[in-house]
C-alpha atoms as a printed R data frame, in Angstrom:
   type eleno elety resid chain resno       x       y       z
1  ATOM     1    CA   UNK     A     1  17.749 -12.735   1.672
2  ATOM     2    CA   UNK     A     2  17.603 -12.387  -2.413
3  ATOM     3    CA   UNK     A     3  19.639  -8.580  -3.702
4  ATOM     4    CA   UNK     A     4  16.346  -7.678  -4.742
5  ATOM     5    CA   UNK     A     5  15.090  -7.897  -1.334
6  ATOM     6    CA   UNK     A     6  18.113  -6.022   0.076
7  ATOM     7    CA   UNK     A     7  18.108  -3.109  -2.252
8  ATOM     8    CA   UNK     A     8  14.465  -2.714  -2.061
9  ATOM     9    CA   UNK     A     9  14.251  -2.506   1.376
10 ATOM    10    CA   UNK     A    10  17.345   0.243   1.217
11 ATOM    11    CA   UNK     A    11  15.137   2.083  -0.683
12 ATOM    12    CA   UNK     A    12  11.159   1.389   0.660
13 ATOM    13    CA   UNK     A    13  11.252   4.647   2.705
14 ATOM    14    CA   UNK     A    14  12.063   6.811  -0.234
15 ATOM    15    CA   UNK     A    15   9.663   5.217  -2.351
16 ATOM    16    CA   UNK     A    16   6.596   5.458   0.503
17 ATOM    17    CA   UNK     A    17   7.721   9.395   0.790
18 ATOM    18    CA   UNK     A    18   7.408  10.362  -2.832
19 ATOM    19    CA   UNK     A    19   4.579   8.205  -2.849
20 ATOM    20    CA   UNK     A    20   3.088  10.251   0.153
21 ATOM    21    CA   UNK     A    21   3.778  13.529  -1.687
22 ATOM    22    CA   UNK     A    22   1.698  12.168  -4.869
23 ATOM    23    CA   UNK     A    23  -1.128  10.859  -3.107
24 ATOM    24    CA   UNK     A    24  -1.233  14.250  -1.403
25 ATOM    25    CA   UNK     A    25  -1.214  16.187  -4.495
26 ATOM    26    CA   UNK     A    26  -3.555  14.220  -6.062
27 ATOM    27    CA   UNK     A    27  -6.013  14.518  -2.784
28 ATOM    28    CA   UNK     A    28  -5.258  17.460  -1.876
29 ATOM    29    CA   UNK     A    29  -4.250  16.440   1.914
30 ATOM    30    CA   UNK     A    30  -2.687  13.600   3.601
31 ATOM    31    CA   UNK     A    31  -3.986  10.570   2.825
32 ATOM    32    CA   UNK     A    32  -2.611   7.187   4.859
33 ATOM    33    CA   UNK     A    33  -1.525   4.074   3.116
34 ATOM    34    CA   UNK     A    34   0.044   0.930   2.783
35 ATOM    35    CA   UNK     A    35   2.527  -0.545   0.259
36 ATOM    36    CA   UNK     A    36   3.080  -3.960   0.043
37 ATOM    37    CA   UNK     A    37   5.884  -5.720  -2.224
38 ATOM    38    CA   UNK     A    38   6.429  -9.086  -2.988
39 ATOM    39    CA   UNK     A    39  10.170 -10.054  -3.901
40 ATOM    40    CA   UNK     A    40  10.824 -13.903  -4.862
41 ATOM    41    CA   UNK     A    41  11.947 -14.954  -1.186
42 ATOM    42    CA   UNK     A    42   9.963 -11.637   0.891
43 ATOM    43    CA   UNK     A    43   6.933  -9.676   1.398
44 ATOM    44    CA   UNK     A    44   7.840  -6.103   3.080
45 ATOM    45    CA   UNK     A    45   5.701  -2.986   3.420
46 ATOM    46    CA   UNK     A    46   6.087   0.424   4.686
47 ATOM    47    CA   UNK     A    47   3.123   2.754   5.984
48 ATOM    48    CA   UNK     A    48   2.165   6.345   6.763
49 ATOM    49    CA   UNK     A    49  -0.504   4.340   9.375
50 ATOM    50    CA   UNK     A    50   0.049   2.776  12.759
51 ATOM    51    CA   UNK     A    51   0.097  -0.983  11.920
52 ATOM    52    CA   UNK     A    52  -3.601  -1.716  13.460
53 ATOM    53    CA   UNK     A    53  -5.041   0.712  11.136
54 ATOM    54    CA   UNK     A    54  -3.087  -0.930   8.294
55 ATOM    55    CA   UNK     A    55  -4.443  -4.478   9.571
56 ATOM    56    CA   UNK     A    56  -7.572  -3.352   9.887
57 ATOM    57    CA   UNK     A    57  -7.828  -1.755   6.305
58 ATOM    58    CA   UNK     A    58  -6.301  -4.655   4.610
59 ATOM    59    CA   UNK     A    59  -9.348  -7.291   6.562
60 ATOM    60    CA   UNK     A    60 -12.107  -4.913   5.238
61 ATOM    61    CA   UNK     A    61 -10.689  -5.060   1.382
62 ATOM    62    CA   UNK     A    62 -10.057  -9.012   1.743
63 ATOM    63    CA   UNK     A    63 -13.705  -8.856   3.203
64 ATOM    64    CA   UNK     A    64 -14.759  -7.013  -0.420
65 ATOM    65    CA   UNK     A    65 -12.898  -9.097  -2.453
66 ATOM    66    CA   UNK     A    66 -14.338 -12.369  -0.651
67 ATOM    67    CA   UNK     A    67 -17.753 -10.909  -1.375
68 ATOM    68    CA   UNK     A    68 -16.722 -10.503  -4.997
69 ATOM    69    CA   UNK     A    69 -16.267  -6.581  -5.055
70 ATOM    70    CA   UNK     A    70 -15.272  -5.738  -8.974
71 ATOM    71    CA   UNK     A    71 -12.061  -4.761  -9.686
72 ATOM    72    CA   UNK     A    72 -13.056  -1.323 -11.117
73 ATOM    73    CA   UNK     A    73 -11.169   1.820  -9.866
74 ATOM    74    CA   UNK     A    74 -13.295   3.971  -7.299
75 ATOM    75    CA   UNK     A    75 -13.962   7.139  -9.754
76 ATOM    76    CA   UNK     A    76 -16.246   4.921 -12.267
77 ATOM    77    CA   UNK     A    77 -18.087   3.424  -9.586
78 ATOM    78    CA   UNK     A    78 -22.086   4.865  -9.824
């Protein structure tokens, strides 16, 4: 496994928490997630969900992208 892979896994956890206390801010309550990173030799990702929630979340956007969903962020939608 690549140093970048290594050192970013060291510090995933970290990351997802202060990205857990931002999303909650921003919300205003708990809100669960996934993060997924790509390194050159390693895809890893750390969640505030049980994994079949994260599965199942990650079909339904494929599902929206397959069906041509626009890339245009949810708060300039209508």
């Amino acid at each position: 496994m690549s140093e970048q892979a290594i050192k970013l896994s060291r510090q995933l956890r970290e990351i997802a928490e202060n990205l857990d206390q931002q999303i909650h801010e921003a919300a205003g309550k708990r809100v669960p997630f996934t993060l997924i990173v790509f390194t050159e030799d390693r895809t890893s990702y750390v969640s505030t969900c049980d994994r079949a929630d994260s599965v199942r979340e990650m079909r339904h956007l494929l599902d929206l992208w397959e069906q041509s969903m626009p890339d245009i962020e949810a708060h300039k939608i209508n």
